[in-house]
C-alpha atoms as one frame of an Amber mdcrd trajectory, in Angstrom:
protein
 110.053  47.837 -18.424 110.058  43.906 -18.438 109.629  41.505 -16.561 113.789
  41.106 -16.377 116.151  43.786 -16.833 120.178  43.635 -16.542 120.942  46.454
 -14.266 124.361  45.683 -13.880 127.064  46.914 -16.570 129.810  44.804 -17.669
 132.011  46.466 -15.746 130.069  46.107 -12.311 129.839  42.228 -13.153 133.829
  42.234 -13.902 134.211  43.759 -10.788 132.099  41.089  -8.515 134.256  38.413
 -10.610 137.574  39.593  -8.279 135.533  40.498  -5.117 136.828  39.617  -1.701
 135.063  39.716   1.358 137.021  41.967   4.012 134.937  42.656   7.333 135.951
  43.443  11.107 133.441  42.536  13.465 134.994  43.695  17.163 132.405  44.519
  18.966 132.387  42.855  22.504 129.250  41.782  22.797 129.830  40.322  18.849
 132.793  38.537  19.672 132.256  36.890  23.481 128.562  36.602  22.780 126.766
  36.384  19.056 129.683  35.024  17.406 130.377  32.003  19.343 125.900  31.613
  19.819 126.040  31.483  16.268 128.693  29.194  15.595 126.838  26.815  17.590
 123.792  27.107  15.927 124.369  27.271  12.793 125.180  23.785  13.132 121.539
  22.915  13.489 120.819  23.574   9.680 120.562  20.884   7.485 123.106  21.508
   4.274 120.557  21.987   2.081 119.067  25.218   3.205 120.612  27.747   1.315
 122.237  30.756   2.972 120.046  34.014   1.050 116.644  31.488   2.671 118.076
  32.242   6.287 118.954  36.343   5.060 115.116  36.679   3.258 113.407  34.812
   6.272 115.123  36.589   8.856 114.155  40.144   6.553 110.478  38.976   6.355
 110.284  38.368  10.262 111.258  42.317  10.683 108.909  43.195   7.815 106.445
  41.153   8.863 105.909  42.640  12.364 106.083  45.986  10.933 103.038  45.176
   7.923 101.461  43.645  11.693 101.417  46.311  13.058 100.768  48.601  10.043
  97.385  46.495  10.177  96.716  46.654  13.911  97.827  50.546  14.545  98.400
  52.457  11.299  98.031  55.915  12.487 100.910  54.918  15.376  98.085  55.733
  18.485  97.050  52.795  20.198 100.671  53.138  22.376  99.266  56.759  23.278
  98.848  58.213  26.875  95.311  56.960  28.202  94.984  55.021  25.024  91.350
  53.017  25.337  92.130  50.346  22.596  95.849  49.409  23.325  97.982  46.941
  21.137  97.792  43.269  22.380 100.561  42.283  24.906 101.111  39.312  23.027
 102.401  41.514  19.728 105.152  42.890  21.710 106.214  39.500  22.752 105.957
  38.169  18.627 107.923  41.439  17.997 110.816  40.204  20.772 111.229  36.830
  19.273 111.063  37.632  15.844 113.505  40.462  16.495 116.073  38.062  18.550
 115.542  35.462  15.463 116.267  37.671  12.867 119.728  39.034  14.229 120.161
  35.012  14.918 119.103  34.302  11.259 121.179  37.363   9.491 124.056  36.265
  12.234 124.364  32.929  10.560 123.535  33.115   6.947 127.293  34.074   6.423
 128.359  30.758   8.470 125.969  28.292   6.827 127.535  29.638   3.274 130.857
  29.171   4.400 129.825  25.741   5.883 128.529  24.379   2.724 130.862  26.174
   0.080 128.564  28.520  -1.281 130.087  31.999  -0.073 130.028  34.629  -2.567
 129.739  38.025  -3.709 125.523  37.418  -3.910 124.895  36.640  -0.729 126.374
  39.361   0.643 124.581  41.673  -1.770 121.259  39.835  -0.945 122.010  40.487
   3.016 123.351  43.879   2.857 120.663  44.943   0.722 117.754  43.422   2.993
 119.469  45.407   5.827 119.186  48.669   4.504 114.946  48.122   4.301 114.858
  47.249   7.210 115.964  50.622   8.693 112.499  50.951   8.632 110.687  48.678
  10.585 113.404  48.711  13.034 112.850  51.868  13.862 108.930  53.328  13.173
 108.266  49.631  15.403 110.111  50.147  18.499 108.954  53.924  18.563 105.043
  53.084  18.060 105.404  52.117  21.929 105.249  55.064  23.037 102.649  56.077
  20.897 101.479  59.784  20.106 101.245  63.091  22.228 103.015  63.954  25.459
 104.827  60.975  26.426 106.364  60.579  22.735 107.443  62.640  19.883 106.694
  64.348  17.176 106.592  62.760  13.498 109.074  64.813  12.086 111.427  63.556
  14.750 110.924  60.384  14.411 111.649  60.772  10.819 115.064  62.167  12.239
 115.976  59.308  14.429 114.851  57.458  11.506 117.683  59.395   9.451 119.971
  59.016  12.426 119.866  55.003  12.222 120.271  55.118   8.040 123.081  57.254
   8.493 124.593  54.719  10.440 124.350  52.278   7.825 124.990  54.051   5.225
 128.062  55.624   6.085 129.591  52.100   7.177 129.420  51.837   3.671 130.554
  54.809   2.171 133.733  54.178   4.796 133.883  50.537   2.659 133.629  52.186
  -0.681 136.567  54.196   0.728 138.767  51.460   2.990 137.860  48.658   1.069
 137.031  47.285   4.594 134.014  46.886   6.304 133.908  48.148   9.800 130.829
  46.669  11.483 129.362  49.465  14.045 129.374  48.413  17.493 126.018  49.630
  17.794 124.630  47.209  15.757 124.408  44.251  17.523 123.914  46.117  20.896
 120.649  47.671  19.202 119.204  44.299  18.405 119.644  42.873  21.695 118.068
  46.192  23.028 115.248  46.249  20.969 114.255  42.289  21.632 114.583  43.167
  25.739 112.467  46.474  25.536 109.650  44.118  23.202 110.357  41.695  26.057
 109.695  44.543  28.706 106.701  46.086  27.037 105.230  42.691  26.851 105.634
  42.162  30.395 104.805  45.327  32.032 102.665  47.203  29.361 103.083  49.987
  27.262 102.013  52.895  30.175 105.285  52.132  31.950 106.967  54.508  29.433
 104.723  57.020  30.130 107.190  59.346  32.220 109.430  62.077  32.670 113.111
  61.114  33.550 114.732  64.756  34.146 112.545  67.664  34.505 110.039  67.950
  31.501 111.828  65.097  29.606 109.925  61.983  28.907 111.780  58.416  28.664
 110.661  58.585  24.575 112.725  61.928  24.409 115.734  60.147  26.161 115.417
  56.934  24.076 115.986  59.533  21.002 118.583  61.419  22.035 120.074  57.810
  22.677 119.835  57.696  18.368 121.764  60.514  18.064 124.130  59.627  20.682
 124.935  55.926  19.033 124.767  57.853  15.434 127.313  60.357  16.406 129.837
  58.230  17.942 129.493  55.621  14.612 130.364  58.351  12.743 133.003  59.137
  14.160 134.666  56.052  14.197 134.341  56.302  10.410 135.153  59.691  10.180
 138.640  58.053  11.719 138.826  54.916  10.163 138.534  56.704   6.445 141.110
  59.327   7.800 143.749  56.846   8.765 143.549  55.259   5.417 144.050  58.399
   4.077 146.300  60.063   5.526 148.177  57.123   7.622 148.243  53.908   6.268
 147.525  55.402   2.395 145.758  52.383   1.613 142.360  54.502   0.292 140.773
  52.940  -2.408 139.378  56.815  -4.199 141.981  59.406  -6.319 140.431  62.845
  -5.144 137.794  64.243  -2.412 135.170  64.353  -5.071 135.416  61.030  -5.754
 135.212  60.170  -1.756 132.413  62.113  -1.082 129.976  61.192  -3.964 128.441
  58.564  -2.527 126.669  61.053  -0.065 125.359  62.827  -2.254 122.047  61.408
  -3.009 121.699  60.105   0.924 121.988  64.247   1.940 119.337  64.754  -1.124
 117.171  62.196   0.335 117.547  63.686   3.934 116.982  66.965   3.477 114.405
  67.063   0.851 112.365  64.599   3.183 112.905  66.653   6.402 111.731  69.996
   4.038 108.793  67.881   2.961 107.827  66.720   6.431 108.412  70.057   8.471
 106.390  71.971   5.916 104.237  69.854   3.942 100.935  72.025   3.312  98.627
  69.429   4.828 100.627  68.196   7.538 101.284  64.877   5.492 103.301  63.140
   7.907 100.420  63.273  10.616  97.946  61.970   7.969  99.904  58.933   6.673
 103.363  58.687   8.612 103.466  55.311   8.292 103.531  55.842   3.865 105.693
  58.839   4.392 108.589  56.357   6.115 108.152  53.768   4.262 108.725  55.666
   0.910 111.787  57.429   2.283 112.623  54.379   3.811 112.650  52.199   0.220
 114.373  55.385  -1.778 117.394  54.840   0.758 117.137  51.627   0.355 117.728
  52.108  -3.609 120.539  54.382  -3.058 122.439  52.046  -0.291 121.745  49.233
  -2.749 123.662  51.000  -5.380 126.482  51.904  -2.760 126.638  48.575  -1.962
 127.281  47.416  -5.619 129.788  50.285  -6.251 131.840  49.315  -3.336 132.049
  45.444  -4.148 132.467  45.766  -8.174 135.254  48.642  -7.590 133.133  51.263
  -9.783 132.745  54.982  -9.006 128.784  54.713  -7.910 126.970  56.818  -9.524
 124.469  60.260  -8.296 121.840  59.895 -10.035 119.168  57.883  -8.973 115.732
  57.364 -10.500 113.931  56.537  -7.481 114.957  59.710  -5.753 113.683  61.892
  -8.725 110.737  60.251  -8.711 110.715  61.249  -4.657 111.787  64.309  -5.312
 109.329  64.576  -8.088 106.152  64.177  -5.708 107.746  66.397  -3.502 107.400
  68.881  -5.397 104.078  67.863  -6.683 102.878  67.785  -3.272 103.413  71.889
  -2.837 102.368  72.839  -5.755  99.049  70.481  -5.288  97.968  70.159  -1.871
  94.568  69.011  -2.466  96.337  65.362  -3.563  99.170  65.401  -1.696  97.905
  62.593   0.161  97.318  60.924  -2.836 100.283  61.844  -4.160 102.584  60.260
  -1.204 100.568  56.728  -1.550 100.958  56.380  -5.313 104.884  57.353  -5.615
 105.029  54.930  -2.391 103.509  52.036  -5.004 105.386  52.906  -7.504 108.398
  53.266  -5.620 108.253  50.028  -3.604 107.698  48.302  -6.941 110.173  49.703
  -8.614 112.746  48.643  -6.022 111.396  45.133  -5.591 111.958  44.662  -9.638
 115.377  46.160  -9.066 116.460  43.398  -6.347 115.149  41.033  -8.113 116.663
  41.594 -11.236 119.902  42.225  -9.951 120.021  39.065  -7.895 118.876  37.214
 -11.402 121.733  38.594 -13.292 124.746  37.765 -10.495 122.948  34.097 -10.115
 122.933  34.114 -13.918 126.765  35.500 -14.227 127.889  33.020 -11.537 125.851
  30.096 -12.482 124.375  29.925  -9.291 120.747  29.619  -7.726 119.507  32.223
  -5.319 117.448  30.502  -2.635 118.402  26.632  -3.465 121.669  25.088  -3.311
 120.939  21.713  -5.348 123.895  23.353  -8.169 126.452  22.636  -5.550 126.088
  18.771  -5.956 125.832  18.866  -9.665 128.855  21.058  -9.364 130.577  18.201
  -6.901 129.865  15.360  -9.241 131.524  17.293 -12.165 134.780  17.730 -10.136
């Protein structure tokens, strides 16, 4: 494969060329508290910082804690119960202000396009797309507090609150692909707060507070999970609603049949399930050996397929099952029972080829819609050539 490669059909690029943004933000704490934050900061920028630098900094301050921390505790231990060689206070404080600066950065890469005319179709696919990597770090970082063992849980549950939070986003998308609307979960901006004050809290009282029981033999890490589900479950079901009442109320739905509504899922419930088979009864325990490769594989395969959603849902096309990143996943699955001896192996070279694969993908699809809309990614200099032509 080359160095470039035009991913998008000619129909998918016809379909970004009548594109409109339609989102509904309605959260409380987005509208009396982020919203009108960010519409007072974003005033701070000088014009000439493009929008998708604000979106990719904000995504490297998430990913960049997380490859921290990958260095500092890889096997997720030093948060355990009578842990010897604990993680320095000062990363959970980093972790707390890069947290609160990338919801402030991904807040108001949106309002410095609109502010200097360069809103579009891109950005939004640059941002949304970022997001859905980011499922990772989120998640595998905050947990690593409470470390391994008694006082936290097991891998395989992590990889399903994991699941829980990429449903979340994932399904805010499918409900797009079937509203044409974008329904923001509430949970979203409350999570982000949250996670910045528990990094706060960690930082200031050390990670052994957490090591407790709350109700009988439930520790505070088993609570803070079934808070995942709880937040997943009620997301859900908003969008459970929202794509019923377009249905069947306001018959505005955007797809002809059920088929055509539920595709979307399909790979996602692929993904999910094959990973939870592979994790719960890998032959060599996998998950315990490398969890932090396991996630971040699964982790970058969703990323693909939310990508593709994305595009689907934007362009108007019927988005598509297949998806060569989760046969390739799926692949080494199944490589990894029939081979035990290199499953290990097996998980950290798919994860390489995986990650690059889906790093050439962004890339080249960012190329072509900059290319298609004779635009510049991360600089904005074409807007005053474009100025002096008008």
């Amino acid at each position: 494969m080359g160095l470039h490669y035009d991913y998008l059909t000619k129909s998918e690029i016809k379909g970004f060329d009548t594109y409109k943004y339609s989102c509904i933000d309605n959260s409380p704490l987005a509208v009396y508290i982020s919203h009108p934050f960010w519409n007072w900061f974003v005033n701070f920028y000088p014009r000439w910082i493009a929008p998708n630098v604000l979106t990719l900094s904000g995504w490297a301050l998430v990913m960049g804690c997380f490859l921290l921390e990958t260095v500092l505790d890889y096997d997720l231990t030093r948060g355990s119960l009578g842990s010897t060689n604990p993680l320095p206070a000062w990363f959970w404080l980093l972790c707390a202000i890069c947290t609160f600066s990338a919801h402030t950065l991904d807040g108001t890469d949106g309002k410095q396009a609109r502010r200097i005319g360069a809103s579009g179709p891109t950005g939004e696919l640059f941002d949304h797309g970022l997001d859905s990597w980011s499922t990772v770090p989120f998640t595998i970082t905050i947990f690593s507090v409470f470390g391994q063992g008694e006082f936290s849980i097991a891998n395989v549950r992590l990889l399903l609150s994991l699941i829980s939070v990429q449903l979340v986003f994932i399904v805010t998308h499918w409900e797009k692909y079937n509203t044409g609307v974008l329904f923001l979960s509430w949970g979203y901006d409350a999570s982000q707060y949250g996670l910045a004050l528990i990094y706060l809290w960690t930082w200031y009282v050390g990670f052994e507070w957490y090591k407790f029981y709350v109700i009988g033999t439930w520790t505070f890490a088993e609570v803070f999970e079934i808070g995942f589900y709880l937040s997943c479950g009620l997301s859900l079901a908003m969008s459970g609603y929202n794509m019923w009442h377009s249905y069947a109320v306001d018959k505005t739905a955007k797809q002809a049949n059920l088929w055509e509504a539920v595709r979307p899922m399909v790979p996602c419930v692929v993904l999910f399930l094959g990973s939870i088979y592979w994790a719960a009864y890998s032959p060599t325990q996998v998950i315990q050996k490398d969890p932090r490769m396991f996630f971040f594989a699964m982790g970058t395969v969703f990323s693909n397929i939310a990508c593709r959603l994305i595009i689907s849902q934007m362009a108007n096309t019927h988005c598509q099952i297949y998806n060569s990143l989760l046969a390739l996943y799926m692949l080494a699955t199944f490589a990894a029972f029939q081979l035990p001896d290199f499953e290990l192996t097996i998980l950290r070279v798919s994860c390489l080829i995986i990650v690059v694969a889906h790093v050439h993908y962004g890339v080249c699809v960012v190329r072509q819609l900059c290319a298609h809309f004779g635009i510049h990614a991360l600089d904005v200099t074409y807007l005053e050539k474009k100025n002096r032509k008008d």
